[in-house]
N, CA, C and O atoms as a CHARMM CRD file, in Angstrom:
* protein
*
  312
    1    1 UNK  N     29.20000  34.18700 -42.11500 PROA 1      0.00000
    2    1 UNK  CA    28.99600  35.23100 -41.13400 PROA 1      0.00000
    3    1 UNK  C     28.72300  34.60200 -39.76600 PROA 1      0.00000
    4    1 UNK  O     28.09700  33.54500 -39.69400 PROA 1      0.00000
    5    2 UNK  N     29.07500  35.08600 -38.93200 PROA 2      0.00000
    6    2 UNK  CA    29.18400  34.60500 -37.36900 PROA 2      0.00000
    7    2 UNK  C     27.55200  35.11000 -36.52500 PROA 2      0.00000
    8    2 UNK  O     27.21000  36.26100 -36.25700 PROA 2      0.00000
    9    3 UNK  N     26.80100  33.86300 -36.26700 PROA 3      0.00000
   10    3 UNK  CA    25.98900  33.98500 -35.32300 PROA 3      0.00000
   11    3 UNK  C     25.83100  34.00000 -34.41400 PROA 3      0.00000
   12    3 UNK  O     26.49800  33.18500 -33.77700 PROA 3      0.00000
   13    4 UNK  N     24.81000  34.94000 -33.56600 PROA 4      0.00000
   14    4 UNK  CA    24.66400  34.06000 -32.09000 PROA 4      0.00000
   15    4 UNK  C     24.02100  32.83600 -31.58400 PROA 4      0.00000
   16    4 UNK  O     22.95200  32.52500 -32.10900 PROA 4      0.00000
   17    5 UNK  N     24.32500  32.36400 -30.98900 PROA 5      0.00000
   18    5 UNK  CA    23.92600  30.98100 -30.76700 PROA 5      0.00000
   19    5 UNK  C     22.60800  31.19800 -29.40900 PROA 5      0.00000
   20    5 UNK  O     21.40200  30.96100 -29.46200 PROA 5      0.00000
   21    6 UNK  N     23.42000  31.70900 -28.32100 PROA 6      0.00000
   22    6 UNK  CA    22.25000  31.73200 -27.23300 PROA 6      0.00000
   23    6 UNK  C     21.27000  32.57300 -27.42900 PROA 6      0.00000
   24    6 UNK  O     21.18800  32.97100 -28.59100 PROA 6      0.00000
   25    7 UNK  N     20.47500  32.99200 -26.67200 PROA 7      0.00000
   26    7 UNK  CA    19.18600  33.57800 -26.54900 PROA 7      0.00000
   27    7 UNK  C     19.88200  34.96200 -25.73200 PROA 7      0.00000
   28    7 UNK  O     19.48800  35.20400 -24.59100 PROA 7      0.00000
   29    8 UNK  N     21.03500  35.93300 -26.44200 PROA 8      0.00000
   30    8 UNK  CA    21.96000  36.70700 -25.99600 PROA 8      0.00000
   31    8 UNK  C     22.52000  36.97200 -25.05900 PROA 8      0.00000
   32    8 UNK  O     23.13600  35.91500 -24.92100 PROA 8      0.00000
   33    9 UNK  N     22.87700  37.68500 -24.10000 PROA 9      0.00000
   34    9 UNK  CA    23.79000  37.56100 -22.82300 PROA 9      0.00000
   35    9 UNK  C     23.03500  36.81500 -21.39500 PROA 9      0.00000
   36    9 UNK  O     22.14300  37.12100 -20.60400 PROA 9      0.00000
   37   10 UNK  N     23.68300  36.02300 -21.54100 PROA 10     0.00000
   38   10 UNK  CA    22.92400  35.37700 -20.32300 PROA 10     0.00000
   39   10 UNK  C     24.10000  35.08300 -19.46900 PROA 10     0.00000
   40   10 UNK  O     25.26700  35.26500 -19.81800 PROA 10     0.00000
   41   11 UNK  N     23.64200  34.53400 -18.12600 PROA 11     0.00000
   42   11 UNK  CA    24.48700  34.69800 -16.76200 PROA 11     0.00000
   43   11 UNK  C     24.97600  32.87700 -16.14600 PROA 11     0.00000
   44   11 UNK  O     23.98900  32.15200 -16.26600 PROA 11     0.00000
   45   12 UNK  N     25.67800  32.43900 -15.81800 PROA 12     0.00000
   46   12 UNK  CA    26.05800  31.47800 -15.16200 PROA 12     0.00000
   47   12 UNK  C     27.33600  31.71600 -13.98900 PROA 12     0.00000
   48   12 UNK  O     28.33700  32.35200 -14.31900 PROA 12     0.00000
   49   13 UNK  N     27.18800  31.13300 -12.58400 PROA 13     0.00000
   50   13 UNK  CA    27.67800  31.76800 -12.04900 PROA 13     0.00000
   51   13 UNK  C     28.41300  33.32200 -11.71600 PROA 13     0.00000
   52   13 UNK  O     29.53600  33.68800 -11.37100 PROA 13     0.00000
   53   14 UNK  N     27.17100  33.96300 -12.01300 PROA 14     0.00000
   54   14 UNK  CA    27.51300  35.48400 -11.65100 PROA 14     0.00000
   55   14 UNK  C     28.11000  36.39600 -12.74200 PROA 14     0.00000
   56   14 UNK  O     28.09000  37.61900 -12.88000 PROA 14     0.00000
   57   15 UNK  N     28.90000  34.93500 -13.81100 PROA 15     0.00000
   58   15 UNK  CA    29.72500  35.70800 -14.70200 PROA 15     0.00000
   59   15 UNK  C     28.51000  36.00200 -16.35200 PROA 15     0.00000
   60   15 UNK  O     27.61600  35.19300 -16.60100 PROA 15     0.00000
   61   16 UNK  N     28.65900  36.73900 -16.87700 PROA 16     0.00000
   62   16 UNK  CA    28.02500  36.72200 -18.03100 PROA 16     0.00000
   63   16 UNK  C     28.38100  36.41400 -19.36700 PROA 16     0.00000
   64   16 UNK  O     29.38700  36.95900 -19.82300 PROA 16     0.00000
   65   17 UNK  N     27.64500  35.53500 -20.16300 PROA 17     0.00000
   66   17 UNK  CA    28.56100  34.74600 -21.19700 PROA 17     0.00000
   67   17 UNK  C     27.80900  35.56400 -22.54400 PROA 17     0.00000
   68   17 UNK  O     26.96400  36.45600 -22.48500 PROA 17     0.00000
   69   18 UNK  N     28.43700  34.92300 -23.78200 PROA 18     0.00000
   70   18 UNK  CA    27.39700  34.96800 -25.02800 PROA 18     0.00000
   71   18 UNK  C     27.63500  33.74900 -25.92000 PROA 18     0.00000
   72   18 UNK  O     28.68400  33.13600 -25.72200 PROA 18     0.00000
   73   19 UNK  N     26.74000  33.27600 -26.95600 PROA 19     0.00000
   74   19 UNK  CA    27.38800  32.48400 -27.70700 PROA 19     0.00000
   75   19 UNK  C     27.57400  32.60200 -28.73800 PROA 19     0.00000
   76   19 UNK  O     26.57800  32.56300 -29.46100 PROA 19     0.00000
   77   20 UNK  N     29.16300  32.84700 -29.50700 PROA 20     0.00000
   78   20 UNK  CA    29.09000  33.35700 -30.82000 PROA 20     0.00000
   79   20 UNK  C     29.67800  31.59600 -31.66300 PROA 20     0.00000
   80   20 UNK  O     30.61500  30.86000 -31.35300 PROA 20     0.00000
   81   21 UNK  N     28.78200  31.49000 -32.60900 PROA 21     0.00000
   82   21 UNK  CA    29.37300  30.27000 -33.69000 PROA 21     0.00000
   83   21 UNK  C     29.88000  29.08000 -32.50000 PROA 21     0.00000
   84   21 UNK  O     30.96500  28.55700 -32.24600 PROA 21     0.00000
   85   22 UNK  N     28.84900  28.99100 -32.07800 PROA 22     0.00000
   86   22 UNK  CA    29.43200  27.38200 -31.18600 PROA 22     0.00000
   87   22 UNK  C     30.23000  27.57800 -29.76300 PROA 22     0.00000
   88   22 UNK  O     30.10200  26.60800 -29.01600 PROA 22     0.00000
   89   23 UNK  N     31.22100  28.91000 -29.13000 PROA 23     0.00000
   90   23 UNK  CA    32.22100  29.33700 -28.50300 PROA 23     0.00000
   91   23 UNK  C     31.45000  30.52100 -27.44100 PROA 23     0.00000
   92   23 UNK  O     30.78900  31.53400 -27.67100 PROA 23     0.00000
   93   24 UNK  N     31.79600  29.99500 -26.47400 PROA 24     0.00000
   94   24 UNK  CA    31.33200  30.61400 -25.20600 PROA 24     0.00000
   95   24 UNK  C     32.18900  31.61900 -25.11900 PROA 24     0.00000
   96   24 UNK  O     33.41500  31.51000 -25.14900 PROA 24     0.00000
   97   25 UNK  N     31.46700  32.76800 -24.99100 PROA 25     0.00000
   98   25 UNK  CA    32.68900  33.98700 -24.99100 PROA 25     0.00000
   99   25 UNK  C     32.25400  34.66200 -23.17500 PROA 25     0.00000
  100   25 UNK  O     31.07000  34.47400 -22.89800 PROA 25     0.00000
  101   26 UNK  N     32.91600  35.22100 -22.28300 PROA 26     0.00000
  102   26 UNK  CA    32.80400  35.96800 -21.64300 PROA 26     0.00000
  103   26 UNK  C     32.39300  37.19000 -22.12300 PROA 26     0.00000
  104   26 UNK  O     32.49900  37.34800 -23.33900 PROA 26     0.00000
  105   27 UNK  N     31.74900  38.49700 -21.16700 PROA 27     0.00000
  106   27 UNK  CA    31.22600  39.56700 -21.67800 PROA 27     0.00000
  107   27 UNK  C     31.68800  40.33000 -20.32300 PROA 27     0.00000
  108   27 UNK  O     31.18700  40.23300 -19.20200 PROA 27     0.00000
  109   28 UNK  N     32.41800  40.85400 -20.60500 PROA 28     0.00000
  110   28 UNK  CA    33.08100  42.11400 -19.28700 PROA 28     0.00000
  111   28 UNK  C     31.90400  42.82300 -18.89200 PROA 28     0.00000
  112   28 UNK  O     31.13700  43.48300 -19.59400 PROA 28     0.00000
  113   29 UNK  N     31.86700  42.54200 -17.42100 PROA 29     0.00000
  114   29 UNK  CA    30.25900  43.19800 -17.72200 PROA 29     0.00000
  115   29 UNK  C     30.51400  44.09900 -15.61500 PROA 29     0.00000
  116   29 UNK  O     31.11900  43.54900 -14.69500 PROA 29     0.00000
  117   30 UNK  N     30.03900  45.03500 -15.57400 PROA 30     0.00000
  118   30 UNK  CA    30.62100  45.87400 -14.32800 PROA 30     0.00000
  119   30 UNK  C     29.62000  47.20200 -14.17200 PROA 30     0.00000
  120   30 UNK  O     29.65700  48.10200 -15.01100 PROA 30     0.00000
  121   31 UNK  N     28.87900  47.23400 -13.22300 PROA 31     0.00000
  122   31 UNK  CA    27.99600  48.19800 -13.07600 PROA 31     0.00000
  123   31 UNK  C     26.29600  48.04900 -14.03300 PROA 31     0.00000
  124   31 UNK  O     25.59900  48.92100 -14.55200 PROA 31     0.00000
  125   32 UNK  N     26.14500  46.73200 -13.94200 PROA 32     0.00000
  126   32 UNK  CA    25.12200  46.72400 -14.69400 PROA 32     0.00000
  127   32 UNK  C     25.29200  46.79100 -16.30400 PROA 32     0.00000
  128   32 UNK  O     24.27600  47.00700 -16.96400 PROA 32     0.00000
  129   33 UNK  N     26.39100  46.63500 -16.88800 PROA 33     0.00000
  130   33 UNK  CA    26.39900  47.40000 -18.01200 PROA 33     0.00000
  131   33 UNK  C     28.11200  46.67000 -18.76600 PROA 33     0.00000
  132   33 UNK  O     29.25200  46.61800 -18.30600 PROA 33     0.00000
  133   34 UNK  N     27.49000  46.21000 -20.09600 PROA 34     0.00000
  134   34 UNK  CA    28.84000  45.74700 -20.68800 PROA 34     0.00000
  135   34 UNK  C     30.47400  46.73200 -20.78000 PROA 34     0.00000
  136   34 UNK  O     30.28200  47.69500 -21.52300 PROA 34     0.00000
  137   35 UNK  N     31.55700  46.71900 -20.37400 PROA 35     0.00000
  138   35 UNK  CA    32.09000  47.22400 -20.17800 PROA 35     0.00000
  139   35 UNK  C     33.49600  47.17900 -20.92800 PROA 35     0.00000
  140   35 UNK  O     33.63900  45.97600 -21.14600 PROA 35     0.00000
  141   36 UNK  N     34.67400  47.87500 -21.47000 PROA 36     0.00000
  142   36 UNK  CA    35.79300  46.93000 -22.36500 PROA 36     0.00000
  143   36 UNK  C     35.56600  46.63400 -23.64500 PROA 36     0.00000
  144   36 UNK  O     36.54700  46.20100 -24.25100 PROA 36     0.00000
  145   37 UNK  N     34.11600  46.78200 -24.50900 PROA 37     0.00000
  146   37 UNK  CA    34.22200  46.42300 -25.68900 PROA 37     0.00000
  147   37 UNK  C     33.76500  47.25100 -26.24400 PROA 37     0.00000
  148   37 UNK  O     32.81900  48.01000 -26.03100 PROA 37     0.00000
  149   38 UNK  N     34.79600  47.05900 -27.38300 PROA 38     0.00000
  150   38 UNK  CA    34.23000  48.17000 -28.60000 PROA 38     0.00000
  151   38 UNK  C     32.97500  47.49200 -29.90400 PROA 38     0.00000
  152   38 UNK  O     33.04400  46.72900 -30.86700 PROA 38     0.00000
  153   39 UNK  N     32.09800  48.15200 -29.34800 PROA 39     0.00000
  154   39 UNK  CA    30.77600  48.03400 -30.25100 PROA 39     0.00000
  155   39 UNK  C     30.62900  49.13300 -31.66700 PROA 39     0.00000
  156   39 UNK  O     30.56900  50.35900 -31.76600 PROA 39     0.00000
  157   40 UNK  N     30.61000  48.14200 -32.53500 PROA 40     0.00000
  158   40 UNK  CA    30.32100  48.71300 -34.18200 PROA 40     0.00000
  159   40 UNK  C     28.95400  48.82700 -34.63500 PROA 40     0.00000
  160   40 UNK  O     28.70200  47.77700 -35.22600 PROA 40     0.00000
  161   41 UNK  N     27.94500  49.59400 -34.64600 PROA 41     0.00000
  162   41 UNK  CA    26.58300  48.83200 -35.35600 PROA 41     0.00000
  163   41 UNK  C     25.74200  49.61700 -34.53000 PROA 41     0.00000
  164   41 UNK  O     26.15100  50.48700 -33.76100 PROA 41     0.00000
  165   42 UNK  N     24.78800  49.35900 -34.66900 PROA 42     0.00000
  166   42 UNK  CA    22.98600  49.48100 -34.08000 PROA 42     0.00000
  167   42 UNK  C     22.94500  48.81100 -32.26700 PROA 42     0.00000
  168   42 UNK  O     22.92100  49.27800 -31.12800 PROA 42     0.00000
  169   43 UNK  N     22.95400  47.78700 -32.77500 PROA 43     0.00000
  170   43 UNK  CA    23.04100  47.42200 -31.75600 PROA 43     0.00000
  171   43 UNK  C     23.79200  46.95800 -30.65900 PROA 43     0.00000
  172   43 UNK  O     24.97100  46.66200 -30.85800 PROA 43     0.00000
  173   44 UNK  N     23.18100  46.81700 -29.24200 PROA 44     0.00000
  174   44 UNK  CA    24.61500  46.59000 -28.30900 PROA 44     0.00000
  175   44 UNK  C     24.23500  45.19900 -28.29800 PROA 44     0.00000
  176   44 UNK  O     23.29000  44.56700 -28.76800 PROA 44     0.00000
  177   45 UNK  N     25.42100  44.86800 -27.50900 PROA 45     0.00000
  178   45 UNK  CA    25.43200  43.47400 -27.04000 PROA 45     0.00000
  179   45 UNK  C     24.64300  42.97600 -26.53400 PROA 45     0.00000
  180   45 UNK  O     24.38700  41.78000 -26.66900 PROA 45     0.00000
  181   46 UNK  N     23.73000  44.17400 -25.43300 PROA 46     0.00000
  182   46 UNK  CA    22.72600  43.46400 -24.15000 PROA 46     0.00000
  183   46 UNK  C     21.33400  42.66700 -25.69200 PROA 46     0.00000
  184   46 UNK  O     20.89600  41.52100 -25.78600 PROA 46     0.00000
  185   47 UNK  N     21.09600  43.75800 -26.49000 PROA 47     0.00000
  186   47 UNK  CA    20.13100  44.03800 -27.71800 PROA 47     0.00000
  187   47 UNK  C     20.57000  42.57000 -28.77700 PROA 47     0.00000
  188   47 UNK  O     19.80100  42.36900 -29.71700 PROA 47     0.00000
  189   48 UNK  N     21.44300  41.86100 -28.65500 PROA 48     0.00000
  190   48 UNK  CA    21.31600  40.64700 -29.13200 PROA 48     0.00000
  191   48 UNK  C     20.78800  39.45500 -29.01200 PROA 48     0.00000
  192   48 UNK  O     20.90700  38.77900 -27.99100 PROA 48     0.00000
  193   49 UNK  N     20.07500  39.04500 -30.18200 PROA 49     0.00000
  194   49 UNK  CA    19.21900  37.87300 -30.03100 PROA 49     0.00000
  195   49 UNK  C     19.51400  36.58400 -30.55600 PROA 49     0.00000
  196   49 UNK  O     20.33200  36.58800 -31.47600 PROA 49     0.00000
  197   50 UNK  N     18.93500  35.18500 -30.11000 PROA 50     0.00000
  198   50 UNK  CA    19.93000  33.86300 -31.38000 PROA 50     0.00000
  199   50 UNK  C     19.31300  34.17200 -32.63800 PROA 50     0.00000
  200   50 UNK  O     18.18400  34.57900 -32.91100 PROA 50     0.00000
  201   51 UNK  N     20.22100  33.91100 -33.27900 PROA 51     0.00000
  202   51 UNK  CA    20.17400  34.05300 -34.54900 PROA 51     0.00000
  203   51 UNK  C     20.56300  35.46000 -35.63100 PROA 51     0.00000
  204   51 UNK  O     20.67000  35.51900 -36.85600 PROA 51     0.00000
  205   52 UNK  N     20.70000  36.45400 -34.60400 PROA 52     0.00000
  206   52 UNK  CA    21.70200  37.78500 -35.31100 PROA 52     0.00000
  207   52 UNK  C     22.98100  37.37400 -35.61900 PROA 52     0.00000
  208   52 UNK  O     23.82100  36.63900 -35.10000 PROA 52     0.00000
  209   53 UNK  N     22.87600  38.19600 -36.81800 PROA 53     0.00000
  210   53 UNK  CA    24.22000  37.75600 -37.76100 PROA 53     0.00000
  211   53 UNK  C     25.25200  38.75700 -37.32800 PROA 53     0.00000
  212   53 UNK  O     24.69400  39.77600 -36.91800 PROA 53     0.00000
  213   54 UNK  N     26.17700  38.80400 -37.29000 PROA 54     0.00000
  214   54 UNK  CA    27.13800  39.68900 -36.73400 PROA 54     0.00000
  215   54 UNK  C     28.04400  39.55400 -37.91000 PROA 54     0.00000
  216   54 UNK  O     28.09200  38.49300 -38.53200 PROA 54     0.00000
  217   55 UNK  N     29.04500  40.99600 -38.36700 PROA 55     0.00000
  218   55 UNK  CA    29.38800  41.16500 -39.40000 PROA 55     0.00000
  219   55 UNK  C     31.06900  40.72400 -38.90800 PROA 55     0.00000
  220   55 UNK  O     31.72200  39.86800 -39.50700 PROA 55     0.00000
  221   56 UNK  N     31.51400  41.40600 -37.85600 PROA 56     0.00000
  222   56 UNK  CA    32.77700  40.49500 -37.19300 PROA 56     0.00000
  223   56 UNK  C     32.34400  40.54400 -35.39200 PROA 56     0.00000
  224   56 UNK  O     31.41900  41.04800 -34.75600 PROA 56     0.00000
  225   57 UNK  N     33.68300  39.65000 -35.00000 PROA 57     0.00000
  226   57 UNK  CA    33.88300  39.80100 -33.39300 PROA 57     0.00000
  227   57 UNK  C     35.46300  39.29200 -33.24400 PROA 57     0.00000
  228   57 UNK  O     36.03000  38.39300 -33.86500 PROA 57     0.00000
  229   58 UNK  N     35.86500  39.97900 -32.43600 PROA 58     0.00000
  230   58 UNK  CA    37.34900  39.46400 -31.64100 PROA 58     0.00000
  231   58 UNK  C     36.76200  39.29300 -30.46900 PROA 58     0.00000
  232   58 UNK  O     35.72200  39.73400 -29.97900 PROA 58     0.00000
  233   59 UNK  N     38.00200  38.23000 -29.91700 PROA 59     0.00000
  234   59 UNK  CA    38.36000  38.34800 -28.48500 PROA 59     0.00000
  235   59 UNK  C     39.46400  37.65700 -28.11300 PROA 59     0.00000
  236   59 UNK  O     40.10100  37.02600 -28.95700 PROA 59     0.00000
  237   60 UNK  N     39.91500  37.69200 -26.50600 PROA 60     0.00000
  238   60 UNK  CA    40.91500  37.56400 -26.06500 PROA 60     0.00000
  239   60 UNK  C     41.31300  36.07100 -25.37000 PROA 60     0.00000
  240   60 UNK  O     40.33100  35.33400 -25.28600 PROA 60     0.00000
  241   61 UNK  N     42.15700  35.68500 -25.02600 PROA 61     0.00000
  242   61 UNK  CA    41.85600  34.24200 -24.17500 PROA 61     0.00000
  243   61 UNK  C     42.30800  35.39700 -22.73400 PROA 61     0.00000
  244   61 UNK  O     42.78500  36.52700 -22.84200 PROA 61     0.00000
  245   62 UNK  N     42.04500  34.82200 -21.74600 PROA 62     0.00000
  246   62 UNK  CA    42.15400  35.17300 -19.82200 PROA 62     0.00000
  247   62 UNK  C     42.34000  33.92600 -19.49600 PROA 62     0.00000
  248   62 UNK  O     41.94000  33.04400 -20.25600 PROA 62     0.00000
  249   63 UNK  N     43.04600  33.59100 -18.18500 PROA 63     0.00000
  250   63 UNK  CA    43.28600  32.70600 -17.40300 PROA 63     0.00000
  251   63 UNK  C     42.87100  33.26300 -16.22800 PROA 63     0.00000
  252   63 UNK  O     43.29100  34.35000 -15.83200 PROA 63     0.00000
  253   64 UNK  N     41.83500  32.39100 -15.46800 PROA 64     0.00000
  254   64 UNK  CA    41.63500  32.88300 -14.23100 PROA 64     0.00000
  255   64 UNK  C     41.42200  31.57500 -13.50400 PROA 64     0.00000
  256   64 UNK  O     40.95300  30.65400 -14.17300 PROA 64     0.00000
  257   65 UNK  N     41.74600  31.32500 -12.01600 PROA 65     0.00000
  258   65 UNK  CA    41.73900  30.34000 -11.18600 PROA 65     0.00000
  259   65 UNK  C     42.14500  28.98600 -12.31000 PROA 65     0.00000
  260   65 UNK  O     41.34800  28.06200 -12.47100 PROA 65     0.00000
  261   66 UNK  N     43.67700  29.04600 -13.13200 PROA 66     0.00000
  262   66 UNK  CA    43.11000  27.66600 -13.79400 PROA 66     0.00000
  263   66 UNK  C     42.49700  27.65100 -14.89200 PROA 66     0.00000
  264   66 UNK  O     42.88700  26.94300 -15.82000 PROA 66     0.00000
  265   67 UNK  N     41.54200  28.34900 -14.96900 PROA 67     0.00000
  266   67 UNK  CA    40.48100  28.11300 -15.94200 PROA 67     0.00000
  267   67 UNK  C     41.18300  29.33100 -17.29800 PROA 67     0.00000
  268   67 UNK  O     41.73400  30.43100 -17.26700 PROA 67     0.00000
  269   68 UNK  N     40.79800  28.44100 -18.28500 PROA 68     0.00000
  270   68 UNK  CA    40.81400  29.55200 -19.72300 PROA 68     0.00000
  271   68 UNK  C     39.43800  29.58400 -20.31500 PROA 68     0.00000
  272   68 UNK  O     38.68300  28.66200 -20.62200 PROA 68     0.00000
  273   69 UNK  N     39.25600  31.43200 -20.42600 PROA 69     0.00000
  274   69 UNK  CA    38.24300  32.22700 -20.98600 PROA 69     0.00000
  275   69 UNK  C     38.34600  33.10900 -22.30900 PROA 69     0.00000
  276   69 UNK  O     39.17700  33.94900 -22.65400 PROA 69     0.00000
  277   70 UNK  N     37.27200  32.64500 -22.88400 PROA 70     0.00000
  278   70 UNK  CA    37.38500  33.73700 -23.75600 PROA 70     0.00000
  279   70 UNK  C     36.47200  34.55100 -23.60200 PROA 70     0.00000
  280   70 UNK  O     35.26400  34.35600 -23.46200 PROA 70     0.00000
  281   71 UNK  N     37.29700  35.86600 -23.63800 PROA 71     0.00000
  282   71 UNK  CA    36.71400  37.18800 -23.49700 PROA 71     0.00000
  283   71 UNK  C     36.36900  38.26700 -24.98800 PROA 71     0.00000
  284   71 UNK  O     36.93600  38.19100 -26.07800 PROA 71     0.00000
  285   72 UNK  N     35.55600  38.97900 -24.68500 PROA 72     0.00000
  286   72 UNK  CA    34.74000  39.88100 -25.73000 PROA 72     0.00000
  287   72 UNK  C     35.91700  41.18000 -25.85100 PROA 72     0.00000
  288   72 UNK  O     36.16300  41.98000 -24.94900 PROA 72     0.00000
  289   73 UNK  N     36.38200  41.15600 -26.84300 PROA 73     0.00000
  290   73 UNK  CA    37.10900  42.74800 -27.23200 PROA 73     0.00000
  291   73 UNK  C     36.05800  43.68100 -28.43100 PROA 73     0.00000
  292   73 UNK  O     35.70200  44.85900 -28.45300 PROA 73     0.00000
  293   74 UNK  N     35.85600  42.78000 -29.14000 PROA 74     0.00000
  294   74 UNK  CA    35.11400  44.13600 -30.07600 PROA 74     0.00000
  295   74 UNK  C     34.02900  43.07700 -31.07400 PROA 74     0.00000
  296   74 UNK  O     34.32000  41.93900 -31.44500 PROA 74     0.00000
  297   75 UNK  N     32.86400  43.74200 -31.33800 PROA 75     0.00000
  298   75 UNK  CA    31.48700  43.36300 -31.82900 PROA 75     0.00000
  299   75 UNK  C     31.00400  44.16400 -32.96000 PROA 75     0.00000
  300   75 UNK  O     30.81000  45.32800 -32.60800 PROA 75     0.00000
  301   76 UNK  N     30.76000  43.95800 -34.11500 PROA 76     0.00000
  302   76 UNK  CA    30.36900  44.64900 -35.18000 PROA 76     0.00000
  303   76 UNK  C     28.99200  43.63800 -35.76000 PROA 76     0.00000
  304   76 UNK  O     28.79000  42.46800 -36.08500 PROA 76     0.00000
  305   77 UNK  N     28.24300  44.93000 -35.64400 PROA 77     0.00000
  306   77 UNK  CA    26.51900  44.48700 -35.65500 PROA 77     0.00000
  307   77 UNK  C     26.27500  44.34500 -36.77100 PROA 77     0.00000
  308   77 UNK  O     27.47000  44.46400 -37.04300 PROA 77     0.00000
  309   78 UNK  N     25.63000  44.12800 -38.14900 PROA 78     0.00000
  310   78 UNK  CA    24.68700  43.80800 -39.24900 PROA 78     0.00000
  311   78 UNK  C     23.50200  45.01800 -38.80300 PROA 78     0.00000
  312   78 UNK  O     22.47100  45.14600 -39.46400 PROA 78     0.00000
């Protein structure tokens, strides 16, 4: 089962990340508020802590400036 790794959504340069199983994921995040993903479960994304087990997750690769991201499509909570 897929964990989180960080201490849940946290911020580096402006952008907001998470860490699922080792893999830095982006978190679409716009108006204060996660945005683009489909959430399964109890809890949201902001409500994740290290060490929640998560039952699945997808996401996408993005290219931006150069750089490749992976981005958050969908989260299913335990």
């Amino acid at each position: 089962m897929p964990t989180v790794g960080s201490d849940g959504v946290y911020e580096i340069g402006g952008r907001k990340y998470i860490d699922i199983d080792g893999i830095r994921i982006k978190v679409p995040w716009r108006y204060n508020r996660v945005t683009g993903v489909d959430v399964i479960g109890l809890k949201t994304v902001q409500e994740l802590k290290k060490g929640d087990v998560l039952k699945r997750f997808e996401f996408i690769t993005k290219t931006w400036n150069g750089e490749t991201f992976y981005v958050l499509k969908m989260i299913e909570t335990s």
